[in-house]
C-alpha positions as CSV (number, residue, x, y, z in Angstrom):
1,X,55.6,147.8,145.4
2,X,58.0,147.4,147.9
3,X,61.3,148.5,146.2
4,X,63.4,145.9,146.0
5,X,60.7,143.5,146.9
6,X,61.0,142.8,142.8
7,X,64.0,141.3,143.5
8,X,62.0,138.3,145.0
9,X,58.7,138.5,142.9
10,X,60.0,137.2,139.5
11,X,62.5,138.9,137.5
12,X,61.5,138.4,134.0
13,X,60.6,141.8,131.8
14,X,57.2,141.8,130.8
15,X,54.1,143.7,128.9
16,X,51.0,141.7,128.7
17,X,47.9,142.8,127.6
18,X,44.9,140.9,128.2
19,X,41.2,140.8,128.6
20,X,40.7,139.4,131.7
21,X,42.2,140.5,135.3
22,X,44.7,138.3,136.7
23,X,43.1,136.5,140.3
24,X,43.9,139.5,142.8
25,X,47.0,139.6,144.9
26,X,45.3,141.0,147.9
27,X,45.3,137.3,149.5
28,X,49.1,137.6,150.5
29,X,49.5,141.6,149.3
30,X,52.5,140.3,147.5
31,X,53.4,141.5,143.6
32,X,54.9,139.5,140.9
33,X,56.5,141.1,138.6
34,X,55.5,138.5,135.8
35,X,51.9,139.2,136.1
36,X,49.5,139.6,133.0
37,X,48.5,142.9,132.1
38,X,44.9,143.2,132.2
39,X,41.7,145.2,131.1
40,X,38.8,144.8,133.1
41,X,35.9,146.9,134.1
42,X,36.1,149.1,137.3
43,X,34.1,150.6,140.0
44,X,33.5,154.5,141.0
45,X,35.9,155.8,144.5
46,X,35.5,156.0,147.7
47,X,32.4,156.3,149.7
48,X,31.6,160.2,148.8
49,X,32.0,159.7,145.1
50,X,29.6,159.3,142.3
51,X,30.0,157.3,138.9
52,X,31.7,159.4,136.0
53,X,29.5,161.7,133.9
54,X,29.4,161.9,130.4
55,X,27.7,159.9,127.5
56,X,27.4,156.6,129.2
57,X,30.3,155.2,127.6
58,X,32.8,153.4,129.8
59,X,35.5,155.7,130.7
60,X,38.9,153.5,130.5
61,X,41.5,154.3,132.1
62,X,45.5,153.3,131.0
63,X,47.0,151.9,134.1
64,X,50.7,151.6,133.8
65,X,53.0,149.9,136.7
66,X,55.8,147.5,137.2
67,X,54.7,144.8,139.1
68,X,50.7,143.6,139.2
69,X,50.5,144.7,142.5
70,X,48.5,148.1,142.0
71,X,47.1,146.3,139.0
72,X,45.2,143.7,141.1
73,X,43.9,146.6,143.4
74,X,41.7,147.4,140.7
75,X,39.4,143.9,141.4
76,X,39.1,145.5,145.3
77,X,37.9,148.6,144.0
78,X,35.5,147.0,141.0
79,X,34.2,144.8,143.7
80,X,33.5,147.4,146.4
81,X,32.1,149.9,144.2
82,X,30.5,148.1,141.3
83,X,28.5,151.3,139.7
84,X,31.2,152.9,138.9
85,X,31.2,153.6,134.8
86,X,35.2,152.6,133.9
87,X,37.2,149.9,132.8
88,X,41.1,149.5,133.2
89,X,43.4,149.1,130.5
90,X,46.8,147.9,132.5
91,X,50.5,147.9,131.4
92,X,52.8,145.5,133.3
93,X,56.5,146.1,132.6
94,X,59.1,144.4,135.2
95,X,62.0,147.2,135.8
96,X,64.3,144.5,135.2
97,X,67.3,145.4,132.7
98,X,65.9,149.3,133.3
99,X,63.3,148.5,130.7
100,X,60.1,150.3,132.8
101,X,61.3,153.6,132.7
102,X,62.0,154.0,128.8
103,X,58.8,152.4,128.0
104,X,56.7,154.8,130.6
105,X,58.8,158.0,128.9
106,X,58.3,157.1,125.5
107,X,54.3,156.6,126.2
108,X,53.9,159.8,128.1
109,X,55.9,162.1,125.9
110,X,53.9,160.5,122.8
111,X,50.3,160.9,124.6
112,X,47.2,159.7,122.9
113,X,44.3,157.9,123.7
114,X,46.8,154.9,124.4
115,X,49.1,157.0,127.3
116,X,49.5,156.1,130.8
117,X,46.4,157.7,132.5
118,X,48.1,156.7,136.1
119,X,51.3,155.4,136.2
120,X,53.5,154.1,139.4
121,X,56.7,155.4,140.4
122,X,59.3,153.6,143.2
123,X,61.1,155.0,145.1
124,X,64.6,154.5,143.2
125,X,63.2,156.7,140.3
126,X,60.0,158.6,141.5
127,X,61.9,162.1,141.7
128,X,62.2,161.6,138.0
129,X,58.6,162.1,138.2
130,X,57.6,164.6,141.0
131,X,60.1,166.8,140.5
132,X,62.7,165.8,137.6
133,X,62.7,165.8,134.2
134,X,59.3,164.2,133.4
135,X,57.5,166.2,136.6
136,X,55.4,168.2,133.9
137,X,54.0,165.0,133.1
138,X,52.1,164.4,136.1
139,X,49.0,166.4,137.4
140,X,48.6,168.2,140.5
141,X,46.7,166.3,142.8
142,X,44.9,169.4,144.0
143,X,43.8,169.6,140.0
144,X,42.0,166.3,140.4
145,X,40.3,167.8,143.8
146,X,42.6,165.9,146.0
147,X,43.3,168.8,148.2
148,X,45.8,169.5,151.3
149,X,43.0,168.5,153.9
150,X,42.4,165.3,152.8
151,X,46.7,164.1,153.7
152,X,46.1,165.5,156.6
153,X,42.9,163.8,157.6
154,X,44.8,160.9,156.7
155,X,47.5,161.3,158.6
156,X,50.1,160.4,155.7
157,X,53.9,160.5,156.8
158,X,55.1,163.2,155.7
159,X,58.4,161.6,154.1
160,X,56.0,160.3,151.3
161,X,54.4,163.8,150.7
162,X,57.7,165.6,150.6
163,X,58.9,162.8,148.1
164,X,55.7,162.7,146.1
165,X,55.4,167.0,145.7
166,X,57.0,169.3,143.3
167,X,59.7,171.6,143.4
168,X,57.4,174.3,144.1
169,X,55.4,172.2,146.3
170,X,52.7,170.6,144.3
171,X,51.6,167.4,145.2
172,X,51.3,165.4,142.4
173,X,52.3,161.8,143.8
174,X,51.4,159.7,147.3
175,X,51.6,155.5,148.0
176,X,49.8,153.4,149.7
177,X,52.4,152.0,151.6
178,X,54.4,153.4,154.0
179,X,58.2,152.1,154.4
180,X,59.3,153.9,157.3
181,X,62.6,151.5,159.0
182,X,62.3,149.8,162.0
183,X,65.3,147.5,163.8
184,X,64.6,143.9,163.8
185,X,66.4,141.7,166.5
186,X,66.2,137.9,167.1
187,X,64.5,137.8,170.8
188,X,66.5,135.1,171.9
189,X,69.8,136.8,170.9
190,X,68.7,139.9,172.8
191,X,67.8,138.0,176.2
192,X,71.2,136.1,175.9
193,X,73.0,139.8,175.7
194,X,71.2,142.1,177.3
195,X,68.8,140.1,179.6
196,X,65.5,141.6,178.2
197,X,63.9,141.2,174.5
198,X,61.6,143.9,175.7
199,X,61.5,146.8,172.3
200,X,61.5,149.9,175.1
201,X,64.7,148.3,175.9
202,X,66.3,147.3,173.6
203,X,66.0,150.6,171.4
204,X,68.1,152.3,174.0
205,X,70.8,149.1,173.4
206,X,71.3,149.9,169.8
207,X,70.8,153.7,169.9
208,X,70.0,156.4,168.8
209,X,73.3,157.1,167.2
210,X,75.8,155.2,165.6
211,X,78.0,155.0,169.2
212,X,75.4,153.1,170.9
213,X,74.5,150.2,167.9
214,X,78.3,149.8,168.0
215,X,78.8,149.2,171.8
216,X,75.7,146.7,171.5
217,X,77.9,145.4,168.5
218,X,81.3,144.4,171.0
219,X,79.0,142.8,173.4
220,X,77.1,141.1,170.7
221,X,80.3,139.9,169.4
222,X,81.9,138.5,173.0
223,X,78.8,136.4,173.1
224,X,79.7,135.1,169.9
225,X,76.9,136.9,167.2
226,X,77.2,139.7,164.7
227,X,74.9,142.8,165.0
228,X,73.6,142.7,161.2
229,X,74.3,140.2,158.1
230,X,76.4,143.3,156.1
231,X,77.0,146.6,155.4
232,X,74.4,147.4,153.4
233,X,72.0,146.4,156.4
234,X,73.1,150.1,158.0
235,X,73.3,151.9,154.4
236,X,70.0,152.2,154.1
237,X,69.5,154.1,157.2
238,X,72.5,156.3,156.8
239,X,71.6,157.0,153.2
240,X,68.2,158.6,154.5
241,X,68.8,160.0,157.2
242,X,71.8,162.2,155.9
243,X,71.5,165.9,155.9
244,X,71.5,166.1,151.8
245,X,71.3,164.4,149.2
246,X,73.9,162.7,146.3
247,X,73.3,166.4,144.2
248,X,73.6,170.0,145.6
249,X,73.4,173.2,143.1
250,X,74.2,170.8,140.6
251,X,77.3,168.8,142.0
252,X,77.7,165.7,143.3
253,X,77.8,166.1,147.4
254,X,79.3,163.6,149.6
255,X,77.0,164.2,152.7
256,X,80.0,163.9,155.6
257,X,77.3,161.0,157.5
258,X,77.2,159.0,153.8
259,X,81.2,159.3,153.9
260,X,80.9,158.2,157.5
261,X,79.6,154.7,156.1
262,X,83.3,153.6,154.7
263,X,84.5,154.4,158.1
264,X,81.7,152.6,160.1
265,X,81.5,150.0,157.4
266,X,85.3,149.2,157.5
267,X,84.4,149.4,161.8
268,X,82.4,145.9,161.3
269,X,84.3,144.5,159.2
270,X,87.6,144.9,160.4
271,X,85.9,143.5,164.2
272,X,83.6,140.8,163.0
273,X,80.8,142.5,163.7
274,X,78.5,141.0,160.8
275,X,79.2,137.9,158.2
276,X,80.0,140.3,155.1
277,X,77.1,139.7,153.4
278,X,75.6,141.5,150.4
279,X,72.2,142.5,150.3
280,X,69.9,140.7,148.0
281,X,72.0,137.7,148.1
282,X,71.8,133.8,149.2
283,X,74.4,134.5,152.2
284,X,72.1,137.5,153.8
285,X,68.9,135.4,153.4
286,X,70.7,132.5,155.4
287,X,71.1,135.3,158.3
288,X,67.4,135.7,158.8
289,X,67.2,132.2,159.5
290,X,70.5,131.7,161.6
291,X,72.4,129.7,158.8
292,X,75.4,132.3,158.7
293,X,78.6,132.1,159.8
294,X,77.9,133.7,162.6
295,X,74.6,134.3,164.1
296,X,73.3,137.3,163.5
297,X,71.0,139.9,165.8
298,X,68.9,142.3,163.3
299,X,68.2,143.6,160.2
300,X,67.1,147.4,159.6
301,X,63.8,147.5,157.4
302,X,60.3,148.7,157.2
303,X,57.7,146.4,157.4
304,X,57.9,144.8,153.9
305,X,61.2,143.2,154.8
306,X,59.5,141.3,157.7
307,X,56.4,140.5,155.5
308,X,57.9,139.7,151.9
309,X,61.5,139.0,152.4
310,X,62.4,137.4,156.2
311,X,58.7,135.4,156.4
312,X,59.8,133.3,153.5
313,X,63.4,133.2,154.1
314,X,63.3,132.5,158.8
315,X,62.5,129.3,158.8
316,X,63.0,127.6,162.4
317,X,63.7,131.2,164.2
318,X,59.7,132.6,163.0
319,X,58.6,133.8,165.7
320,X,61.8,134.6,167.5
321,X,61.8,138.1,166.2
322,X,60.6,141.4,167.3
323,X,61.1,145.4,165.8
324,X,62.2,148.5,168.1
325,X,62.9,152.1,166.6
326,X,66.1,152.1,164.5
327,X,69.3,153.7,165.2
328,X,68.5,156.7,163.4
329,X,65.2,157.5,161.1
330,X,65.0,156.3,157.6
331,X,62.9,155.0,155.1
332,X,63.2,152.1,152.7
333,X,60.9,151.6,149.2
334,X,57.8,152.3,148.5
335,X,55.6,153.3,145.2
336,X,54.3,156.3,144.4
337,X,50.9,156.7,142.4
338,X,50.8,159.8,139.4
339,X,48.1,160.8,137.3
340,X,48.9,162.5,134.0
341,X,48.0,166.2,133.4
342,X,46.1,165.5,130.8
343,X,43.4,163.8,132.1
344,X,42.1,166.8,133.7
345,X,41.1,168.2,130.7
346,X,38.3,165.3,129.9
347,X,35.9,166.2,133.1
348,X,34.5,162.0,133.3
349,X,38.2,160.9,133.0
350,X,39.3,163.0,135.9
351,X,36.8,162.4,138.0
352,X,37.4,158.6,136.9
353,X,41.2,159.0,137.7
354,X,40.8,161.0,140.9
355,X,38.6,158.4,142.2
356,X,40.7,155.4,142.0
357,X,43.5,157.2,143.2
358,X,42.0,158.8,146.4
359,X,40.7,155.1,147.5
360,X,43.9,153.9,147.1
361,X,46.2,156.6,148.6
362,X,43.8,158.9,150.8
363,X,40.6,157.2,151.8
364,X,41.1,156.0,155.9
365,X,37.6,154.3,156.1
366,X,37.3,150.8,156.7
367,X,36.5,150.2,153.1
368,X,39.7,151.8,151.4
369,X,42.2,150.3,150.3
370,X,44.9,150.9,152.9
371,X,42.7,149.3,155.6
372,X,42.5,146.2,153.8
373,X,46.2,146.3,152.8
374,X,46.7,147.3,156.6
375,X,44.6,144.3,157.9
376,X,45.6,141.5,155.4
377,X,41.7,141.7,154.1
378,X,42.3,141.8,150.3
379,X,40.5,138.6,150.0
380,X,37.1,138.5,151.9
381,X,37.4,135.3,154.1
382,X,41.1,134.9,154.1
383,X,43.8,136.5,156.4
384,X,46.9,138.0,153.9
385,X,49.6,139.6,154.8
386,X,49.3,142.6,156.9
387,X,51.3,145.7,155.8
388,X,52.7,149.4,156.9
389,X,50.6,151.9,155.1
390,X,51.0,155.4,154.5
391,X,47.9,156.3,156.5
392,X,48.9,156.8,160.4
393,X,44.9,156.9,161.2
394,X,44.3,154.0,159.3
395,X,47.1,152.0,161.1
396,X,46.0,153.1,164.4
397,X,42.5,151.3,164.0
398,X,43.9,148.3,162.5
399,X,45.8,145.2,164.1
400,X,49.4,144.8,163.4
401,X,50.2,141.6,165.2
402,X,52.0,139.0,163.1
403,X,53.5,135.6,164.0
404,X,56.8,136.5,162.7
405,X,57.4,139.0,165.7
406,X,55.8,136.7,168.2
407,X,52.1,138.3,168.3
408,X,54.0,141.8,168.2
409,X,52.1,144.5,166.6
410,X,54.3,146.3,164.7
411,X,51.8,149.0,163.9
412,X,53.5,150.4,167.8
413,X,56.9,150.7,165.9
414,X,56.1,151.7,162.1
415,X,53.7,154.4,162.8
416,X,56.4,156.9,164.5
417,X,58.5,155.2,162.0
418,X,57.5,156.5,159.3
419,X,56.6,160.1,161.2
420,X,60.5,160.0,161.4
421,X,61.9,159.4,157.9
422,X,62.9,162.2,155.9
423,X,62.2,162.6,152.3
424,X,64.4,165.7,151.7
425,X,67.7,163.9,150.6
426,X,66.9,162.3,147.8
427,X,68.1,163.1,144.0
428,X,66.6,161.2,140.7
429,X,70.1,159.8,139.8
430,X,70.0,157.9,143.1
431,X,70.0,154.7,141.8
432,X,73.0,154.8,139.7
433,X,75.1,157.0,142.2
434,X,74.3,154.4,145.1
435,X,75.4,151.5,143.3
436,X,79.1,153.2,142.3
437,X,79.0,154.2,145.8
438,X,78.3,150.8,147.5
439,X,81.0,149.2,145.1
440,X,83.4,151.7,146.4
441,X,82.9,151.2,149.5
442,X,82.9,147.6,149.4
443,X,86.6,148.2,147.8
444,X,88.0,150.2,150.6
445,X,86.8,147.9,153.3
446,X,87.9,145.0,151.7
447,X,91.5,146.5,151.4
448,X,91.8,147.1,147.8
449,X,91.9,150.8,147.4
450,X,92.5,153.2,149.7
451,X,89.6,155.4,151.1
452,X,90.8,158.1,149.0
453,X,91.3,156.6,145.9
454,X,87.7,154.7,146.5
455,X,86.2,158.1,146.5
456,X,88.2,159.3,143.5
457,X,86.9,156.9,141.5
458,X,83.2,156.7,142.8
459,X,83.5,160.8,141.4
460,X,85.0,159.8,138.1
461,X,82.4,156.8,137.7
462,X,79.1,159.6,138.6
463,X,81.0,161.8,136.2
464,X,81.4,159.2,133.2
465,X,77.8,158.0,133.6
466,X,75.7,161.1,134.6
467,X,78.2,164.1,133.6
468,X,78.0,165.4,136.8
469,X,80.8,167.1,138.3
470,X,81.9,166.7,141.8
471,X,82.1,170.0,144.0
């Protein structure tokens, strides 16, 4: 899943279980949060793998996730490899209301038969996982024979294997995705201002550096646009790319380029330079299609913004669009895959579980599942959506081009994209810290606290709600 691509899928909480798989989302790539559950029978891995031993009883295996999008990869896999001796048993639960999370604890601390055999993890909460307090839940990939070489061979950013190891450097989670940030900029804006909608030059307009994206913000403005919709469109690309993360030795750490944000925020604000939007909201989706206030020139987002957010949301400027290299490196979403220790004591189910998982996260043939997702080939026949994914080789055999960005293929910009984003700064409390922090914020700028007291209270709110002190 796309974090935050929830937000669009269908919000309602749900846990299905069923005996039939829902019709596969590989058509559009797209999740829904309100798909059923299923249990179906699957197929063995990739190309080098052989069918479960054991007793010749199915092997099942207890898929848990939060959308149906890793649910529905299962009808790929069954249909590409159809000897394969297993069947999935598969847990939908939205993360709406916070209820994924409790539900996934409570079934891997009880175990069982009926516990989470793989599980997904996003990228709001996945530390919880690889390397907070449920880590010792989740086995080493290396245990399942999913070694070192293979991530390399795949070329997988190294973001998502800093974010998916332990502590002590285990690897014991990778996606399928990758959700490196990009800069995307209407071309006719950027023609208007600078004279060119070329991407080589207009990544020197709006950076690197904060400096540069604000001069291209005055001239934006004396032609009469805003750079971006809000603040939250440069958040995401301060919040990663910042030095260290929310906790240090225990303490809440104000990274001095995350306290930079109420000073650049207040910056576009204070000079027009965007239409105050909030993320997520009807106002920001209006700027991707030039309904705003003002218009507006780009968003910053990896490529499941252009594909599952903007393509529904552009309207009369698709096609208008095109995606440089950001400001500074980030990364934005994405959904880990885990296995649970456990299964690597049952020699059929971890070879059962090792093989799903390698097609989906580490096989870079042409009949894995990240060159399908890559290519928009879910559905034999039909062109989907095409997609960032975590393997650099695979991306570099596949074709990016999309009608959004005017035949661009953004496989030229999301590739060292995602080489760039850093996985080192974040904490498992970041979801509740960056919401008291982005409320702050949003108080200071509007004028109703001082910057001061806004950070006071942002300390005492992490305090009251985590019990973390501030350094």
């Amino acid at each position: 899943m796309k974090s935050m691509k929830r937000v669009l899928t269908g919000l309602s909480t749900v846990l299905v279980m069923s005996s039939a798989l829902a019709g596969c989302g590989g058509n559009s790539n797209s999740s829904s949060s309100g798909a059923a559950a299923t249990t179906a029978p699957a197929s063995n891995a990739a190309e080098a793998t052989k069918a479960p031993a054991g007793n010749g009883e199915k092997v099942t295996i207890n898929l848990w996730s939060f959308t149906d999008e890793i649910p529905n990869m299962t009808k790929k896999y069954m249909e590409a490899h159809p000897d394969a001796n297993v069947e999935f048993k598969t847990t939908v639960i939205a993360t709406t209301d916070g209820a994924y999370q409790p539900a996934l604890d409570q079934a891997l601390a009880g175990g069982g038969k009926d516990a989470p055999d793989i599980y997904a993890a996003e990228s709001a909460f996945v530390l919880k996982y690889t390397q907070g307090d449920a880590s010792t839940y989740a086995a080493n990939y290396a245990d399942l024979g999913l070694d070192d070489q293979m991530v390399k061979d795949a070329g997988i950013a190294q973001y998502s294997v800093d974010i998916g190891s332990s502590l002590d450097g285990h690897l014991k989670g990778l996606g399928y995705q990758a959700t490196g940030g990009a800069f995307i900029y209407r071309r006719s804006i950027a023609k208007d201002v600078f004279g060119t909608d070329d991407p080589a030059k207009i990544k020197t307009e709006v950076g690197p550096g904060w400096d540069k994206f604000f001069d291209a913000a005055k001239k934006l403005k004396a032609k009469g646009y805003g750079i971006v919709s809000g603040d939250g469109d440069i958040w995401h690309p301060i919040e990663n790319s910042s030095d260290k993360g929310w906790i240090v030795d225990g303490k809440l750490h104000i990274d001095p380029k995350r306290e930079e944000f109420m000073d650049l925020s207040k910056k576009l604000k204070d000079n027009g330079y965007h239409n105050d939007t909030t993320d997520w909201t009807e106002a920001w989706y209006a700027d991707m299609s030039g309904a705003g206030a003002q218009p507006i020139f780009g968003f910053f987002g990896p490529a499941w913004l252009i594909n599952y957010v903007m393509n529904g949301q552009v309207k009369d400027t698709n096609g208008d669009w095109a995606v440089t290299e950001p400001t500074t490196g980030f990364f934005w979403g994405g959904t880990w895959l885990l296995a649970n220790a456990e299964v690597t004591k049952d020699e059929a189910k971890k070879q059962a579980v090792a093989d799903f998982v390698k097609w989906v996260t580490l096989d870079s043939s042409e009949t894995g599942l990240q060159y399908y997702w890559a290519n928009g080939t879910m559905k034999a026949g039909e062109q989907g959506t095409k997609d960032s994914v975590a393997s650099s080789v695979v991306m570099s055999k596949s074709n990016g081009e999309v009608p959004l960005l005017g035949g661009q293929n953004m496989f030229d910009v999301f590739v060292p994209a995602n080489a760039n984003a850093s996985g080192k700064n974040l904490t498992q409390f970041d979801e509740t810290i960056n919401k008291a922090w982005r409320e702050q914020v949003r108080e200071y700028t509007a004028g109703n606290k001082t910057k001061e007291k806004a950070i006071e209270t942002f300390k005492s709110q992490v305090k009251d709600q985590l019990g973390i002190e501030s350094e």
